[in-house]
C-alpha positions as CSV (number, residue, x, y, z in Angstrom):
1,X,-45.2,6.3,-12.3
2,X,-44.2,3.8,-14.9
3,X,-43.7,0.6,-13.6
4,X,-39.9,-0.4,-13.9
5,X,-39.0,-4.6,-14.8
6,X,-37.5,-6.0,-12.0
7,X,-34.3,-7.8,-12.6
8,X,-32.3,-10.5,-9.6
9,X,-29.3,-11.1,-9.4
10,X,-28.2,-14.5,-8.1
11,X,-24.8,-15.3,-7.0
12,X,-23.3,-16.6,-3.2
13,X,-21.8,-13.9,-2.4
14,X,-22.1,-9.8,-2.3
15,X,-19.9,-6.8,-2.2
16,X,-19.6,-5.0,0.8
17,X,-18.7,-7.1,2.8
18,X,-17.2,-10.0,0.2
19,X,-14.7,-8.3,-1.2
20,X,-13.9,-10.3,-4.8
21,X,-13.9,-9.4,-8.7
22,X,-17.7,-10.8,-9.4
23,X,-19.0,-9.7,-5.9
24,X,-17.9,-6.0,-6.8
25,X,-19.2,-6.7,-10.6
26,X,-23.0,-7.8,-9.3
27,X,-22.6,-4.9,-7.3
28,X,-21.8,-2.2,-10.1
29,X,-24.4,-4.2,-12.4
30,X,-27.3,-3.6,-9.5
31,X,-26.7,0.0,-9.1
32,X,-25.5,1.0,-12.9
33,X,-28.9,-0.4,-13.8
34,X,-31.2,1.2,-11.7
35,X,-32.1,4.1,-13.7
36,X,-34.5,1.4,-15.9
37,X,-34.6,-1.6,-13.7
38,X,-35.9,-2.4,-10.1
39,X,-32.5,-4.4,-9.1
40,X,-32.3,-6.6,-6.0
41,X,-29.8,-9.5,-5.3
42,X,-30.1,-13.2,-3.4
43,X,-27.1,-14.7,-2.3
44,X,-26.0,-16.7,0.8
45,X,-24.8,-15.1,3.9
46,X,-21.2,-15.8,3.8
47,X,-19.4,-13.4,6.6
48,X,-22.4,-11.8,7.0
49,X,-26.3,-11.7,8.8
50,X,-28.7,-13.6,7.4
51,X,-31.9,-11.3,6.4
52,X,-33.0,-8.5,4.2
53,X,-31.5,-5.1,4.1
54,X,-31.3,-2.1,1.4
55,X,-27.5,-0.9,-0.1
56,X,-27.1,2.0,-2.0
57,X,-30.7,1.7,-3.2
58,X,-30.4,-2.0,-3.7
59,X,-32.3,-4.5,-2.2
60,X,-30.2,-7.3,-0.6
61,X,-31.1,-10.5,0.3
62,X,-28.8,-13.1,2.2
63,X,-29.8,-16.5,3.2
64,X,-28.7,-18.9,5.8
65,X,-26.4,-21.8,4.8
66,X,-25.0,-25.0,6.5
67,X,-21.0,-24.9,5.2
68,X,-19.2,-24.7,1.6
69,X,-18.7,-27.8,-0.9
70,X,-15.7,-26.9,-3.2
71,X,-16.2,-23.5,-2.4
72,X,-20.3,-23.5,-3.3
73,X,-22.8,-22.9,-0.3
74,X,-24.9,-26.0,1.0
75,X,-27.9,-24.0,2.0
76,X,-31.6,-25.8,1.7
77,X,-33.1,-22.4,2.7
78,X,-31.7,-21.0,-0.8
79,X,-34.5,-23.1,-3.3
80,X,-37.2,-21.3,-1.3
81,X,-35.7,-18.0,-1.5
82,X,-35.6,-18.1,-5.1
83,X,-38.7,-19.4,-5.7
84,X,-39.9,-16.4,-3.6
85,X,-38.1,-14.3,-5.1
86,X,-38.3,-15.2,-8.9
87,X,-42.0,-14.4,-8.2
88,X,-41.7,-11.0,-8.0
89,X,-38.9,-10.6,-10.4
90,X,-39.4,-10.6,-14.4
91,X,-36.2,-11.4,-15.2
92,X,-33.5,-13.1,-13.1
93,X,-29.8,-12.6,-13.7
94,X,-27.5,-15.5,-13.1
95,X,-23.6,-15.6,-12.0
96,X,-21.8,-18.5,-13.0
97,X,-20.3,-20.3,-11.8
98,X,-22.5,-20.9,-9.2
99,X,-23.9,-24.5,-8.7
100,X,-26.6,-23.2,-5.3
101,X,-28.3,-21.2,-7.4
102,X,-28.5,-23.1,-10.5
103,X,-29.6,-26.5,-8.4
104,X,-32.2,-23.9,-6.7
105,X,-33.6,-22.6,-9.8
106,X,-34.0,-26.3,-11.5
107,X,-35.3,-27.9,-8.2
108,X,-37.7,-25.0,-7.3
109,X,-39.7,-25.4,-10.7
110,X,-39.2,-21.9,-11.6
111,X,-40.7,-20.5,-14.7
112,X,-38.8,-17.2,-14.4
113,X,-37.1,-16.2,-17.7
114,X,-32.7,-15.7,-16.8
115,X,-30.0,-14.4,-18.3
116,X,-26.6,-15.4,-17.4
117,X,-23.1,-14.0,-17.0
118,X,-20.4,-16.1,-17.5
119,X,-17.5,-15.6,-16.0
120,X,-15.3,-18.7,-16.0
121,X,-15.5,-22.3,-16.6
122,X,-15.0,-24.2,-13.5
123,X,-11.3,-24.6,-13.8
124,X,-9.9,-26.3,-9.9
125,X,-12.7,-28.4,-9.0
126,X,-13.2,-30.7,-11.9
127,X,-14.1,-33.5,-9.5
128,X,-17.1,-31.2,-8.9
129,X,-18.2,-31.2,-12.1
130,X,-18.8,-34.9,-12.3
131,X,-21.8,-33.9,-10.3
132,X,-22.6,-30.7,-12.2
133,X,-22.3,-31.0,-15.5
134,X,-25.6,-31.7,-16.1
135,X,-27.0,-29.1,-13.9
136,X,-24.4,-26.4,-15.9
137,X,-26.0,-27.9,-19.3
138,X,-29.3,-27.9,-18.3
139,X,-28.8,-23.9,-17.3
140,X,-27.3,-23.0,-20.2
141,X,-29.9,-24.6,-22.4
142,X,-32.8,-22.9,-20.6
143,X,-30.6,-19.3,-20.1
144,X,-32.4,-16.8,-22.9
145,X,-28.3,-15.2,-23.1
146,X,-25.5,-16.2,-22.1
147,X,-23.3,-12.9,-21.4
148,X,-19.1,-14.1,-22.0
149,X,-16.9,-11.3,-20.8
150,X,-14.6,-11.5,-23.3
151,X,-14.5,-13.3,-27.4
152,X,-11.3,-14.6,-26.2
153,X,-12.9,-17.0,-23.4
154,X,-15.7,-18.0,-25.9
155,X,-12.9,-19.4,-28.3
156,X,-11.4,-21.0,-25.5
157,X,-14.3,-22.5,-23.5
158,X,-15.9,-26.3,-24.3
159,X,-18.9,-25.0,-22.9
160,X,-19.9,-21.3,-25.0
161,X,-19.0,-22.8,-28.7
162,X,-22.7,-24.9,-28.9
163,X,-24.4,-21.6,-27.8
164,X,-23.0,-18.8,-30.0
165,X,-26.6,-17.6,-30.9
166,X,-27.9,-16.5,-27.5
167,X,-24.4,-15.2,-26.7
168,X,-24.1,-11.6,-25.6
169,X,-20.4,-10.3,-25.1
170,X,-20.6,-7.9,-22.3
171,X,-17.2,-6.4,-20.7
172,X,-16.3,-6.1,-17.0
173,X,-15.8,-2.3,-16.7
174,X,-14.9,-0.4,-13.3
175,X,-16.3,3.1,-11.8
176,X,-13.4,4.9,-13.3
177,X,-13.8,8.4,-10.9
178,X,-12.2,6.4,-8.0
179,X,-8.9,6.3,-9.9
180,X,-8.4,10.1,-10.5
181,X,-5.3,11.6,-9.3
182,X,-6.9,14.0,-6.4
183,X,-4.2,15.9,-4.5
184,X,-4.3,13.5,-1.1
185,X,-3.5,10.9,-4.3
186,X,-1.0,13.2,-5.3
187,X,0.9,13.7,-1.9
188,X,0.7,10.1,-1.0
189,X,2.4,9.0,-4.6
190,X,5.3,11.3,-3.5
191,X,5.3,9.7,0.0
192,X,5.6,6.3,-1.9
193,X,8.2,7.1,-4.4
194,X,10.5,8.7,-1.2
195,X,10.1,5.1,0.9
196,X,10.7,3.1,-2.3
197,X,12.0,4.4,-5.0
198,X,11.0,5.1,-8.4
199,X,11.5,2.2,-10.3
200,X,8.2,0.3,-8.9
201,X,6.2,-3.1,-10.2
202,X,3.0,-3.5,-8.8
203,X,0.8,-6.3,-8.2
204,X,-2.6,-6.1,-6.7
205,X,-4.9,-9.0,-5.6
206,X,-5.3,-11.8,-3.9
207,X,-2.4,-14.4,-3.7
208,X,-4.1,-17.2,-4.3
209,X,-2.9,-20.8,-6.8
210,X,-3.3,-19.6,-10.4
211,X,-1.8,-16.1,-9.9
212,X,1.7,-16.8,-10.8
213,X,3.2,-14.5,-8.1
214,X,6.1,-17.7,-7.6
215,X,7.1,-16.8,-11.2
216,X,7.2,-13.2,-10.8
217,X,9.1,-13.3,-7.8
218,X,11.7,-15.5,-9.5
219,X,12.2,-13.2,-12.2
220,X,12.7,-10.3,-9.9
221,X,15.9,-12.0,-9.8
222,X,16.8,-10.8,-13.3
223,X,15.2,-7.2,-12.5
224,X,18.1,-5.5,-11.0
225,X,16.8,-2.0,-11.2
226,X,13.2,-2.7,-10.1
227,X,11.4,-2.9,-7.0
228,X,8.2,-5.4,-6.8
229,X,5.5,-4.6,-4.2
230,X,2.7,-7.0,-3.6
231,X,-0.1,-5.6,-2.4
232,X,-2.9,-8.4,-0.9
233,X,-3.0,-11.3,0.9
234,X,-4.3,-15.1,0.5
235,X,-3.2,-18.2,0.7
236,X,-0.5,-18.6,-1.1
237,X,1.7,-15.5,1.2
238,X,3.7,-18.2,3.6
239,X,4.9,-20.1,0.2
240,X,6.0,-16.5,-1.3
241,X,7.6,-14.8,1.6
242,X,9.7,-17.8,2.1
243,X,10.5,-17.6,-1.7
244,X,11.8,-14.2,-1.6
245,X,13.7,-15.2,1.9
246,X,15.5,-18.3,0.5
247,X,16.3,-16.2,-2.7
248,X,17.5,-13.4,-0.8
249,X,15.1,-10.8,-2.4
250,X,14.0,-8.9,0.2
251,X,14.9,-5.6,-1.2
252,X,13.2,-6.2,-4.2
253,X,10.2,-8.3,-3.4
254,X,7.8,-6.3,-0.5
255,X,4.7,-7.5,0.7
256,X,2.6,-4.5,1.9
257,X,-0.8,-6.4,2.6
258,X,-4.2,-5.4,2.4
259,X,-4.3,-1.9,1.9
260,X,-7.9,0.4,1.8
261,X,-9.2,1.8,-1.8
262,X,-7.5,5.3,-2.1
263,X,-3.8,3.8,-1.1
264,X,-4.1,1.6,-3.6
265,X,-4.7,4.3,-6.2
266,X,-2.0,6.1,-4.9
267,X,0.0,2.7,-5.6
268,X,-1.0,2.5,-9.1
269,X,-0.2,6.1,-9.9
270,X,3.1,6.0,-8.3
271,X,4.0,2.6,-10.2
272,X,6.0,2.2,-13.3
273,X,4.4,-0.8,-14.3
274,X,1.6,-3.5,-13.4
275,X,2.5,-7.2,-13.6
276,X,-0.5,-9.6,-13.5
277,X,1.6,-12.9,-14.0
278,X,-1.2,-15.7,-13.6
279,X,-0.3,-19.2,-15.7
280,X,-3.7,-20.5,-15.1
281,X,-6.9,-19.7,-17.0
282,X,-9.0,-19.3,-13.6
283,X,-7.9,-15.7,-14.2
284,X,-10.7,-15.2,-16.6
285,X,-10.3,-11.4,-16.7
286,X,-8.2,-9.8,-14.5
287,X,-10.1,-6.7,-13.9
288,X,-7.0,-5.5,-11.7
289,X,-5.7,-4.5,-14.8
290,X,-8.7,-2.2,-15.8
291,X,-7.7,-0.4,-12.4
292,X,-4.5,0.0,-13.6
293,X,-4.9,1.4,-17.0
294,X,-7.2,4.0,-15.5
295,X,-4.8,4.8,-13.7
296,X,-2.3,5.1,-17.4
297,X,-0.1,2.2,-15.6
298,X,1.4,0.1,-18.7
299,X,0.4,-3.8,-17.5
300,X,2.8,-6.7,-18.3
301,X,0.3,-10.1,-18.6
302,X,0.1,-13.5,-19.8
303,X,-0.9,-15.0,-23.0
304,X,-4.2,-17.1,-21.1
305,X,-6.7,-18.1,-23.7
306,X,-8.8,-15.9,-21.3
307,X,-9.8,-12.2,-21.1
308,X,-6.3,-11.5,-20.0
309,X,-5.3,-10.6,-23.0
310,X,-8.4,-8.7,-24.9
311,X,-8.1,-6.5,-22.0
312,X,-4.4,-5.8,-21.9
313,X,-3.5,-5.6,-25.7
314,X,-0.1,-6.6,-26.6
315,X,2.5,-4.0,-28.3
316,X,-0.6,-1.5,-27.4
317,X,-1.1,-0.9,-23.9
318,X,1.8,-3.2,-22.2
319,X,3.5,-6.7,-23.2
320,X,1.3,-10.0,-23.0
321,X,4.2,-12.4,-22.4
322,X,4.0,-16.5,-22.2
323,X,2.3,-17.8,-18.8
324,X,4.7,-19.3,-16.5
325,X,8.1,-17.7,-18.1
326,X,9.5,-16.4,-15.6
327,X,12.7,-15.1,-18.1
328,X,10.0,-13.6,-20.6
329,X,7.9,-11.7,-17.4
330,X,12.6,-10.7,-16.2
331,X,12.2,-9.2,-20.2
332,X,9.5,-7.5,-20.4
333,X,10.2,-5.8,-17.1
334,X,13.1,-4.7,-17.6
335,X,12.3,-3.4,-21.3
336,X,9.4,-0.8,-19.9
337,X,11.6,0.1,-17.1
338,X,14.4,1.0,-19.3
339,X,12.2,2.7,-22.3
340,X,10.4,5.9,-20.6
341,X,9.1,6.6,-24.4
342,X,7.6,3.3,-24.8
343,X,5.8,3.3,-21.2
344,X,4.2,6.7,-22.1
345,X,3.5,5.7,-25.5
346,X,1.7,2.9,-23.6
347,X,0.2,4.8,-21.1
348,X,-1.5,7.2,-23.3
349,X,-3.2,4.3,-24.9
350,X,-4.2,2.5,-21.6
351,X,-5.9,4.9,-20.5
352,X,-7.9,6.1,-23.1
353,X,-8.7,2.2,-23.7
354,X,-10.0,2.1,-20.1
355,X,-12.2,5.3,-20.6
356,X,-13.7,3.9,-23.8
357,X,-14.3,0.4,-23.2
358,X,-14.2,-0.6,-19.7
359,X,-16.1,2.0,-17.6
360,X,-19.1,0.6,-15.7
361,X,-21.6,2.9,-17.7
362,X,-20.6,0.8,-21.0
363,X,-20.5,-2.1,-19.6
364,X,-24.1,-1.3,-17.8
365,X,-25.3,0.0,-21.5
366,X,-24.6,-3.4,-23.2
367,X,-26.3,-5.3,-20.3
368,X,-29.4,-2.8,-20.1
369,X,-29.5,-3.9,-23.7
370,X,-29.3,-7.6,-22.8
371,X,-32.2,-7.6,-20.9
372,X,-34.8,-5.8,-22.5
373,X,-33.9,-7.8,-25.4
374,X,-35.0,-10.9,-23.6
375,X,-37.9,-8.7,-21.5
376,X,-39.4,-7.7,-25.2
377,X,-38.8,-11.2,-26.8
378,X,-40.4,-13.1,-23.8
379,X,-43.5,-10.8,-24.3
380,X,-43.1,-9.2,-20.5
381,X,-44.8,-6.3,-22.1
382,X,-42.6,-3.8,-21.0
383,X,-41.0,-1.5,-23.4
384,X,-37.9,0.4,-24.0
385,X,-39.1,3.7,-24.8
């Protein structure tokens, strides 16, 4: 049997049981790779058991740790994981931002050759990177490529500009099967559109600072015909809910909470239109909306000098609208719920957009690519026959 490279991941977290955007990306990347790499992953143990344990034909490993530091794991245990690790790896596969590994990787002496997705620049804790600037430089200088997710956030980031030759664009891209319309799909959209009507605005995620739910719920005000539901939580609910209470919105703002996987599809399909309204550029994707063109939803977004607004294209497959307007998000609203012509037209084009750029096989192609790029240029002698 040939010999396959063996590729880590490195991150803090996993998916199951962390459920979050580049938790659920490390997770397609380890298993959409598998058919040419031995993939494994090393994070920090989070909610769950510290040890060693295989997932869907992925081998896991999660490390002790003492607390989190601006939302980065303090775990000594971590540098001798790596360094245990990255000796039986040929190629390790960083996710920043993600200060334990990189302090592991630079204080364990490791030789390893890396690659490195970037997903956003540290945006909320910029006391933090008084600290770890340095550390982030000294990463990206030693990274063989640096994988963006988008040209938009190169354009827009002070740290990608100085490294444009070892950058690698590689898309987020979702496993796009789970948003078919199956009959139990089908029955529950119909249950959906009986309890709440037809006119439906969707938000999914987590309703946390930079999602700019406070400006969507203020221009449900000017949205007379519509009906917003928010499905999530986070820490930002309390602040909402009293929001749509003190403006009287109860009938037109509904929080449904965490709901599981297949209700959410049934969501989206039932849905006239997807709002993601964040006004801050820690929303350096919004894969939500991926989920949603799959599922031919037109998306209303926000003009972040982020991926935002590569992945929803404006005039195309929705409106991209200026961040933290709440009378431009009122608009835009109210234009696709009163054009049923222009929502198909956009529809059409969503989803064929989600089918030919953001599926997790082509975003697993460019990064197979990636990597035996640097495996072949690092003289690994392994081969991509």
């Amino acid at each position: 049997m040939i010999q396959r490279p063996r590729v880590l991941h490195i991150y803090k977290d996993y998916f199951p049981p962390v459920r979050g955007g580049i938790e659920n990306t490390i997770n397609l990347m380890a298993r959409g790779t598998r058919d040419e790499f031995e993939t494994s992953v090393l994070v920090c143990r989070g909610p769950a058991k510290a040890g060693t344990e295989v997932l869907d034909g992925v081998r896991v490993r999660r490390v002790p740790e003492w607390c989190r530091v601006w939302s980065a794991p303090l775990s000594p245990a971590f540098v001798r994981a790596l360094r245990e690790e990255a000796q039986r790896a040929d190629l390790l596969h960083f996710h920043h931002p993600n200060p334990t590994g990189d302090l592991a990787y630079l204080l364990g002496g490791i030789q390893t050759p890396f690659v490195m997705t970037y997903h956003s620049d540290v945006v909320r804790q910029r006391a933090a990177m008084i600290f770890f600037a340095h550390v982030q430089r000294r990463m990206m200088d030693r990274a063989r490529r640096i994988m963006p997710t988008s040209p938009n956030y190169v354009e827009s980031s002070p740290w990608l500009r100085k490294y444009r030759e070892k950058l690698r664009i590689v898309p987020l891209g979702i496993e796009l099967d789970r948003f078919q319309k199956s009959p139990t799909v089908e029955k529950k959209v119909l249950e959906i559109r009986q309890q709440w009507g037809e006119q439906l605005i969707l938000f999914v995620g987590r309703l946390r600072y930079y999602k700019g739910l406070h400006f969507l719920i203020e221009a449900m005000r000017s949205v007379p015909s519509g009906k917003l539901l928010i499905i999530g939580t986070g820490p930002e609910e309390s602040k909402l809910k009293r929001m749509v209470r003190d403006w009287d919105l109860a009938e037109r703002c509904v929080f449904l909470g965490e709901l599981d996987d297949q209700d959410v599809v049934a969501y989206l399909h039932a849905s006239r239109v997807f709002c993601l309204p964040s006004h801050l550029r820690s929303e350096a994707f919004g894969i939500c909306q991926i989920e949603a063109m799959a599922c031919g939803l037109p998306v209303v977004s926000t003009a972040l000098a982020t991926g935002v607004p590569y992945v929803n294209r404006h005039g195309e497959t929705g409106l991209v609208v200026e961040p933290g307007n709440p009378t431009a998000l009122a608009e835009a609203l109210n234009r696709l719920l009163s054009d049923p012509a222009l929502r198909e037209r956009f529809s059409r084009a969503a989803s064929e957009q989600a089918q030919q750029e953001f599926s997790a096989e082509r975003m697993c192609a460019r990064l197979k690519a990636v990597y035996w790029e640097v495996l072949q240029e690092s003289g690994s002698g392994f081969r991509n026959e």
